[in-house]
C-alpha angles and dihedrals in degrees: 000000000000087000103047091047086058095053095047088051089055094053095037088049093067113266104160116244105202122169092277125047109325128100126240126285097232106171118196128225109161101315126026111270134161132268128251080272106080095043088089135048102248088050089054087043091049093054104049085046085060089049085061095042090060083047093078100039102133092252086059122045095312088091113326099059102032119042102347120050095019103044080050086054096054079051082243095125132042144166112202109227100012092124091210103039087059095043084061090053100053082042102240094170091182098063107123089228083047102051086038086068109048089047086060092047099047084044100055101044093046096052080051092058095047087061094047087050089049086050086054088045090063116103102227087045086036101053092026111160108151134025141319085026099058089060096060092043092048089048097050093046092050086047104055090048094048090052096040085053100052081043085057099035077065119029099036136041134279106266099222087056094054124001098189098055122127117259136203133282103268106212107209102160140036110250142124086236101107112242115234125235113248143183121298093237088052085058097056089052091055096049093047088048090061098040091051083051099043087046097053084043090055097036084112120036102105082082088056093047107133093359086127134352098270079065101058118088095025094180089074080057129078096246135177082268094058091038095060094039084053089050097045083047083051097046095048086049088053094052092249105133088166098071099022086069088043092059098036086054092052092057089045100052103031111034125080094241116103128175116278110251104236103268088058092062098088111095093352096147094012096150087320144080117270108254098219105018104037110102100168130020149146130245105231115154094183088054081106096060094059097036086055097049092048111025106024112036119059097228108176106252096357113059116075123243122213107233125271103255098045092116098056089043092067090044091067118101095355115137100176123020120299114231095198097065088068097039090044102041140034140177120241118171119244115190087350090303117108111252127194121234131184102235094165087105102038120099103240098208087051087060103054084034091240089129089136089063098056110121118258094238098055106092114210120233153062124337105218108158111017125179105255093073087070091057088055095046094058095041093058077041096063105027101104098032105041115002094167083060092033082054097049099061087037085059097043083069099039092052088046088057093051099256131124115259109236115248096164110041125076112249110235133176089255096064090042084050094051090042091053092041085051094042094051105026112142089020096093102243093107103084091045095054089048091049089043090068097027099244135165120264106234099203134187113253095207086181091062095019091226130106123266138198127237110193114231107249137153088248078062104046122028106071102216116248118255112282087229084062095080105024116107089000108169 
């Protein structure tokens, strides 16, 4: 791919990767090799720490692929004349603003991926058979799968829907040779191939805890937590209930993490990681400056707006009081009229400009995979073969949220689906859980201030690939 050569050029040709924001120094001589860097531990641990630096590059989940493009997409954010904001959410994927964006996006995670695959190529990551080597070889791995599939949850179709559909290339090595692009389901394999690796790799890390600083923190790493939750995540999006509650259970029963109680629940995950539910998340202590301008303020044709039903939303279904709609959401006046804003996202000592005060243990940064989905994986698992089981787990979220479990109602997938919508509202996995069972988008028409219906299509659905993607391919 055109795209994916010129991101590989720009590495080979010398640009420096450091444990903030730079990319790796890979120098060639004949074939690609790494640099001096990765012949130490704290190269190789630099370097992994730059992999997750370009994670939250705003593109990334600093802001794209977290609460801006695909929270437009579910059709949960808008910005009402913002011309582009509201091309992305009719899905013109030809707009010029819109392509330009995805371009961005596929770029950026690809170029990612290329230093994660220079980290593997590395002797002491490539040949890792005792710690701390296994480590970095269990967290790259995890963390190639966990970036190609966001890269296929977007750009291909959903394989239940089609078993046959094209994937994407799956870049496993770092080489100037172009990857292919294969079939979707070849790209599953791939992906479970690197999280069953990177499982067995991380199997023991708990012992090493602490043992050094990389192993400190180990939620803004992507841990054997984080790579089972990312399995179980895989396996539901196959279609395969079976090992997706496998894996969900494992998290449940065997990790540290445990469900909030409810009056956790304000400013949980505030610009932080979540304390008792966050499995895997970045560091990140600017997140506040990109969740403010677009969530917070009410800058004319910039900031996004919830839509105009959410309220309501969380009304459905909620015997008790849900503890979520005042941590999630406040009202600020614009223009002397109250205005919601999603401040789920907003640090909250940033914004009174109390940072100093934070507590030492709150880590600043992105939620990416949290606890309660889990909870809800285990609870769609089950639903056909054990719904008093199924309900159970439905219920431990439900009760941790303030609201009543439900002990006479029959669980269905609908009320999964709107618990789930409610629970993650604002983190960008709407739109892939709606595309994961092909259902229709139910919008908010703020002309007519009445809800409207988008049928689920692959138009919808599948973002087409970059243009550059296919042009002077060899």
């Amino acid at each position: 791919m055109k795209t994916f050569k010129y991101i590989l050029f720009a590495i080979v040709c010398g640009v420096t990767f450091t444990a903030c924001d730079d990319f790796l120094d890979i120098t060639p001589e004949g074939q690609i090799k790494g640099d001096e860097m990765l012949t130490s531990p704290e190269g190789i641990e630099d370097a992994l720490y730059g992999v997750y630096s370009q994670m939250r590059n705003q593109t990334l989940y600093g802001q794209e692929l977290h609460f801006s493009t695909m929270e437009i997409l579910a059709q949960n954010l808008t910005c009402k004349g913002n011309t582009s904001i509201e091309a992305m959410g009719n899905y013109e994927y030809d707009n010029t603003n819109v392509k330009g964006m995805f371009e961005g996006i596929w770029t950026a995670m690809y170029k990612n991926i290329s230093n994660v695959n220079s980290i593997l190529a590395a002797d002491l990551v490539a040949s890792a058979s005792k710690y701390p080597y296994t480590i970095y070889k269990g967290e790259a791995l995890g963390l190639r799968a966990f970036m190609h599939f966001d890269l296929m949850r977007l750009y291909a179709e959903q394989i239940t829907q089609n078993p046959e559909a094209e994937g994407i290339p799956y870049a496993t090595e770092f080489s100037l040779n172009t990857p292919n692009f294969e079939p979707l389901a070849k790209n599953y394999e791939h992906i479970l191939a690197d999280l069953h690796e990177a499982e067995r790799l991380l199997a023991d890390e708990a012992q090493y805890v602490n043992d050094r600083l990389f192993m400190t923190d180990r939620q803004i790493h992507c841990n054997l937590y984080a790579v089972q939750a990312l399995m179980a995540r895989v396996y539901l999006t196959m279609g395969d209930k079976e090992n997706a509650a496998v894996y969900a259970k494992k998290v449940i029963d065997e990790s540290p993490y445990k469900l909030n109680v409810k009056t956790d629940i304000n400013g949980d995950i505030a610009g932080v990681l979540s304390e008792k539910e966050t499995l895997f998340g970045i560091y990140f202590a600017e997140f506040y400056n990109n969740v403010y301008a677009k969530l917070q303020a009410t800058t004319s044709y910039y900031s996004l707006n919830p839509r105009g039903d959410i309220e309501s939303i969380y009304e459905q279904q909620a015997d008790g009081l849900d503890y979520r709609t005042t941590a999630y959401f406040t009202s600020v006046e614009l223009g002397g009229t109250p205005t919601l804003r999603l401040s789920k996202l907003t640090d909250s000592y940033e914004l009174q400009n109390m940072g100093s005060s934070r507590p030492k243990e709150l880590i600043q940064g992105i939620n990416l995979i949290r606890l309660p989905e889990m909870y809800y994986i285990m609870a769609e698992s089950l639903l056909e073969s054990d719904i008093e089981l199924a309900t159970e787990y439905y219920n431990q979220v439900l009760e941790s949220r303030g609201l009543s479990a439900i002990k006479d109602q029959t669980l269905t997938q609908e009320l999964i689906n709107l618990e789930r919508f409610k629970e993650y509202f604002g983190e960008g996995q709407t739109f892939f859980n709606l595309k994961r069972q092909h259902l229709n988008i139910n919008a908010w028409d703020n002309a007519t201030g009445k809800e409207k219906v988008i049928p689920a299509s692959k138009k919808i659905y599948v973002v087409p690939i970059p243009d550059s993607e296919y042009e002077n391919r060899l």
